[in-house]
N, C-alpha and C positions, 0 to 999 in steps of 0.2 A: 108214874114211875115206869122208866122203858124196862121191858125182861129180856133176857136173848140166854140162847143157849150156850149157855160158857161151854159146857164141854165138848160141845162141836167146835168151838173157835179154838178149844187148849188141843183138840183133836189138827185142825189144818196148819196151828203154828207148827204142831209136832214133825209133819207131814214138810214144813217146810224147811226147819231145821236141817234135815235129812238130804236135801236135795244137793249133789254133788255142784262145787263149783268152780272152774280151772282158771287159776289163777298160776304166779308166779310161787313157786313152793315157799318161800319167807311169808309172801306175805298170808300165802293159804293157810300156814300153821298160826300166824297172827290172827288171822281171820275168824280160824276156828276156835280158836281159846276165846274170842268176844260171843262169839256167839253159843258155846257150852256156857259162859258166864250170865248171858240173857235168857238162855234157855230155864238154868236156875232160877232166876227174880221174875222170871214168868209164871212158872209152877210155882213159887211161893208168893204169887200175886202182889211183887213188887213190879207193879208197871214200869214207873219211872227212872227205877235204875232197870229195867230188861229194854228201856227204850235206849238211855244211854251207851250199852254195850252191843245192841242191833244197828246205831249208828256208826258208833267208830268198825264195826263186822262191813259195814255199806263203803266207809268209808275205803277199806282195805278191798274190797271184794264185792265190788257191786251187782247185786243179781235180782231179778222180781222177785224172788222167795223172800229176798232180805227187807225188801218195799210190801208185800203184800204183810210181813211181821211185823212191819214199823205199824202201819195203820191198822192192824188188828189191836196192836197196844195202844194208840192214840183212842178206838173204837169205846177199848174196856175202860179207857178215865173219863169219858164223856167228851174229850176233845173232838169235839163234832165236825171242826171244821179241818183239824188236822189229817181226822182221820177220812173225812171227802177227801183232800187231796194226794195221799196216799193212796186210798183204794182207786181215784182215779189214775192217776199213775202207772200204779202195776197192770190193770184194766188196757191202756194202750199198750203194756210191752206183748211181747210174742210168747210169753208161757201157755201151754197147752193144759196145765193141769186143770182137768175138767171140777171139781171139786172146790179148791181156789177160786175158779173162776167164777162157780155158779155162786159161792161167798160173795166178795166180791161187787157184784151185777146185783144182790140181792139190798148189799151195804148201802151202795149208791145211792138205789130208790129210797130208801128208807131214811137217809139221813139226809137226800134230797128235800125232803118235805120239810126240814127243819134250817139247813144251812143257807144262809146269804152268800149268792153265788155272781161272779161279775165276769164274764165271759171275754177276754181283753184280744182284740186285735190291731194288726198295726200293718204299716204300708212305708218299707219292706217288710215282710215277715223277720224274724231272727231279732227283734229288737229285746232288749235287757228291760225287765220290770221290774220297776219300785213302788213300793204302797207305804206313803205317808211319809216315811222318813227314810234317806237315803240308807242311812247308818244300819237301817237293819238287816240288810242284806237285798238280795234282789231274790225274785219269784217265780226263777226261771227266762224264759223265752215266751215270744209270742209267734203263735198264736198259743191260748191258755186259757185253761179255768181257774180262775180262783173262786176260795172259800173265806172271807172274813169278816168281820164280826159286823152285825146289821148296824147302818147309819153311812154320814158321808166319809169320802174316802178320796185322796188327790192319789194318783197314778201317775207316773213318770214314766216313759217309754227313751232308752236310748239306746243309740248304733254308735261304733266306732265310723267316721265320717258322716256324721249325718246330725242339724242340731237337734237337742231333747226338748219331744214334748210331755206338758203334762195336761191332763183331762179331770174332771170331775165325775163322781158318781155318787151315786145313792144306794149301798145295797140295804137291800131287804129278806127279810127269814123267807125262807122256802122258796126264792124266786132267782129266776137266771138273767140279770141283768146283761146286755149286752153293749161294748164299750167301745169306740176303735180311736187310733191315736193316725195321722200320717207325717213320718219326719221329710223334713228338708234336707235333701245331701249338701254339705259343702262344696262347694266346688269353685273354680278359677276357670276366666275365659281365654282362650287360648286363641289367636287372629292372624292370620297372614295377611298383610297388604299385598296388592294386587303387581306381580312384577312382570307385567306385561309379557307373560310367557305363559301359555296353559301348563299346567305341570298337574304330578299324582301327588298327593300328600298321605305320607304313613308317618302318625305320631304314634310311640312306642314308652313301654314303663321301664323305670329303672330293671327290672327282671327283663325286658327283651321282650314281651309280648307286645301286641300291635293292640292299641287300645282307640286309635278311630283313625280313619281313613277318609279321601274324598279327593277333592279338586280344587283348583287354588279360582275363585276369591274360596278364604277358607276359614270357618269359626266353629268350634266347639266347646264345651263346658265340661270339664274334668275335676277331680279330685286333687287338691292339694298337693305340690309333690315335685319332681324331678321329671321332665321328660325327653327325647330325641326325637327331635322333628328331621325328617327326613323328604326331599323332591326332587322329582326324577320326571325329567322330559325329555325328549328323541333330540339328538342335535347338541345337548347341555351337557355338562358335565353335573353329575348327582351334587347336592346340597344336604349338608348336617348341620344342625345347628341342637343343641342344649338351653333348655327352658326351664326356670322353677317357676312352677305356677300357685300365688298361694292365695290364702282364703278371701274369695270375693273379689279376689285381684283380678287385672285384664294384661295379658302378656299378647304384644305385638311384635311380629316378626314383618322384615321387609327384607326380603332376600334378594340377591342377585344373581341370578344363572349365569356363568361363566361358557358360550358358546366353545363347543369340542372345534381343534381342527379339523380339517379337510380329509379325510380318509384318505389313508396311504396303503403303498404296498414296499416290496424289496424284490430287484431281481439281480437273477446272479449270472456273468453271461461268462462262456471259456471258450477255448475257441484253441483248433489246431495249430496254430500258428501264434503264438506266443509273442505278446508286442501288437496283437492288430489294434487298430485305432478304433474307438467305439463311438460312435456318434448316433444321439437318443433326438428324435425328433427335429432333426438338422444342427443340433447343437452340440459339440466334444463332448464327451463322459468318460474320456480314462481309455486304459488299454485294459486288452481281454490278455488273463482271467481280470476280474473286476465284479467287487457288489456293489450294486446301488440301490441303497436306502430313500426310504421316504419320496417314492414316485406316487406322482397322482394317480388317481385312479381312473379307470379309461386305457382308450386302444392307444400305441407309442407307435411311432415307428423308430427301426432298429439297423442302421447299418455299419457292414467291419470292412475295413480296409488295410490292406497290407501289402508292400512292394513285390514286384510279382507276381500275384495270386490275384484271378478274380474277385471281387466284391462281391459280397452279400446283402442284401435289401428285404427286411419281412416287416411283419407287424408282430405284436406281443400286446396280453389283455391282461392289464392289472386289475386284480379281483381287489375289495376295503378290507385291510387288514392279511393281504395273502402275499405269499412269496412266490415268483419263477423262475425257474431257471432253461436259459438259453443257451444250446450247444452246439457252436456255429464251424462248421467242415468246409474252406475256403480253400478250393480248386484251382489247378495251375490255367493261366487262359487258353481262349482254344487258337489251334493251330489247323492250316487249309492247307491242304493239297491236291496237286492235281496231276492226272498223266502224262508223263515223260513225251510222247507223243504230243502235245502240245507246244510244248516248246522243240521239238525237234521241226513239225509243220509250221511252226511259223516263225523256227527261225531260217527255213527253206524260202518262203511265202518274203520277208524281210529280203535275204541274200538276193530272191531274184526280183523284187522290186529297185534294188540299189544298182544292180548291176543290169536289168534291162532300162534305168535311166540314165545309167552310163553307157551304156550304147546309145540311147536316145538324142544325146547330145554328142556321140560321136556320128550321127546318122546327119544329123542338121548340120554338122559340121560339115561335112562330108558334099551335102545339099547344097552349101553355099559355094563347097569349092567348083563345084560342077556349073553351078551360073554363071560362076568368072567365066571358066574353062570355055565353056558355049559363046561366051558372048567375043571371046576371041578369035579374029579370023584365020590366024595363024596358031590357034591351040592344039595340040599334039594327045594324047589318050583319056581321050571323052570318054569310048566306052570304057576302060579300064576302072574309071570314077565312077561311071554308070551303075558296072557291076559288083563296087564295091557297098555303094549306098543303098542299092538293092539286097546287100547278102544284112547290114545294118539295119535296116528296117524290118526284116524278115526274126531276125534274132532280136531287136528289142522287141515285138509286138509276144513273141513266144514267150521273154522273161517275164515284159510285164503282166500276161495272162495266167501265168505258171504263179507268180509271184500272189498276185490278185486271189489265185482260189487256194494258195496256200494260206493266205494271209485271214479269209472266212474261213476255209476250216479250222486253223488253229483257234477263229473268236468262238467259233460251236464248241469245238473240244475243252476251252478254259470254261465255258458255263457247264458242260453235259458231264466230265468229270471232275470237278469240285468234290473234296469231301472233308470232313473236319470232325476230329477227334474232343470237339468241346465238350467238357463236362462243370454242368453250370454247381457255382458257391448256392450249402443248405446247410439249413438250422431246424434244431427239434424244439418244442417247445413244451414244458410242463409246468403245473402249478400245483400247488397245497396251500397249508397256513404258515402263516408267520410261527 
């Protein structure tokens, strides 16, 4: 027959009753009434209803106090095994009470040497156990101790996603058998055929988290379910697609990447003169102001023409995706001038070349009359013609020499005084984004 000191155990249930516990105020005044009610059928060494009424106190108001009372009262009916799992229980919460505890660690050993104990783990952790029959409820989580009653025993271990297994064992009095179970997750394969495009792969859960990722060829094994498959390559336009993937099933995708256009840009060109012709790369584009959309990307060239104004000729750098804008100032053309003195020397230089060869030809005139005149023997004022053709020669030779360095100086002075007021057609050029 076991002896124990009941009055130290009616001492730390006392000790536990006592211990404040913060709960929702309804239910803390529920709570408390169950527990002054077990408090009663404890002190009158009704176990079984002090255990009934420290339950529904757990169930309102869960605390170690209320777990280390349960299994003091499972202790006092000989419920051996109820009361291992109870004292082990409170034993892992974070109660400090030194007194309880040293209980407690004291209970363990002692009813250690008598209870059949099956020590259950499982792979995942977290799995639901059942011993013998489902219907009776389940035994917590794993990983766990159990205490029950010596002989054999089937164990069931399940996960939500994952199939149930179940194991055998043999417990035995006073021994800690050790048990482990490993479930199979369910799951569905999930495959991209191969679309001749390297791409990134993020498949995602219906909540929006990214639940595996990679590169396309692409295969993974997921849970049952809904998912967005998502692929993204340079060059492509991105790919969504929606999959249910379900149990044991194999979901193939074969996608096709849809090649982006050609990078483009916009430019916008305005120009002082209103109406000038715009011509992009040797080809028409409109008159300035004017935007033009959708130019490729790369150096253009850019020129504006307009009746009476110089032309303009530049380049412009379309950035992928950017806009610029061109502000083109088309200047009047130039105009040359030169010193007055130039045309007065050579219109001196001109006058006396025209008129010392019109003396020229009155000189040779003049020349022939004088051979007649000589070769007559009867001719009458030779010298007269003499000295006329001689005053002729003397005066064309003057104009033409006069005429002659009029006519280089005037060519020096139209090159040495040139000068021209031209001011050449310009454009600014800027960019940003689209």
């Amino acid at each position: 027959m076991r002896t124990r000191p009941f009055g130290l155990a009616l001492l730390l249930l006392g000790l536990g009753l006592i211990t404040p516990v913060y709960v929702r105020a309804d239910d803390a005044e529920e709570s408390r009434f169950h527990d002054a009610l077990a408090r009663e059928h404890y002190t009158a060494h009704r176990f079984e209803d002090a255990l009934r009424e420290f339950f529904e106190a757990a169930r309102l108001a869960p605390s170690p106090r209320i777990t280390f009372n349960i299994a003091v009262c499972f202790d006092l009916m000989h419920e051996e095994n109820d009361a291992y799992l109870f004292f082990r229980e409170y034993v892992g919460t974070d109660d400090q009470d030194p007194e309880r505890r040293r209980f407690a660690t004291e209970a363990l050993a002692r009813l250690g040497a008598t209870v059949a104990r099956v020590a259950v783990t499982s792979d995942p952790d977290g799995s639901t156990i059942y011993v013998d029959q489902r219907d009776h409820g389940s035994y917590g989580t794993t990983p766990r101790v159990l205490a029950l009653a010596p002989g054999p025993h089937t164990i069931t271990l399940e996960r939500e996603g994952f199939r149930p297994v179940t194991v055998s064992v043999e417990a035995r009095r006073g021994e800690e058998i050790a048990t482990a179970g490993s479930l199979t997750q369910i799951v569905g394969t999930l495959a991209l055929a191969p679309s001749g495009v390297e791409a990134t792969v993020v498949v995602r859960a219906a909540g929006g988290a990214d639940v595996a990722q990679g590169s396309t060829p692409f295969e993974t094994t997921l849970p049952p379910g809904l998912y967005e498959v998502e692929l993204r390559s340079e060059g492509f336009r991105p790919f969504t697609s929606i999959v249910r993937l379900e149990a044991d099933g194999r979901a193939v995708l074969d996608p096709t990447l849809e090649p982006l256009p050609p990078p483009t840009g916009d430019l916008t060109i305005t120009a002082n003169a209103a109406g000038a012709v715009i011509v992009i790369d040797g080809e028409p584009a409109g008159f300035a102001p004017t935007l033009l959309t959708e130019l490729a990307v790369g150096e253009h060239t850019v020129r504006l023409e307009h009746p009476g104004l110089a032309p303009f000729e530049g380049t412009t750098t379309i950035a992928p995706d950017g806009r610029g804008w061109l502000t083109v100032t088309l200047e009047e053309p130039a105009r040359t001038t030169r010193s007055e003195a130039t045309w007065i020397v050579g219109g001196v230089g001109v006058g006396g070349l025209v008129l010392g060869a019109v003396l020229g030809g009155l000189a040779i005139e003049n020349h022939d009359s004088f051979e007649r005149t000589q070769a007559d023997p009867m001719g009458v004022g030779l010298a007269r013609i003499r000295e006329q053709g001689i005053a002729l020669n003397t005066a064309t030779d003057v104009l033409l020499g006069v005429g002659a360095v009029c006519v280089v100086t005037a060519t020096v002075l139209y090159f040495v005084t040139e000068s021209s007021d031209s001011r050449e057609s310009r454009g600014t050029f800027s960019e940003g984004d689209r």
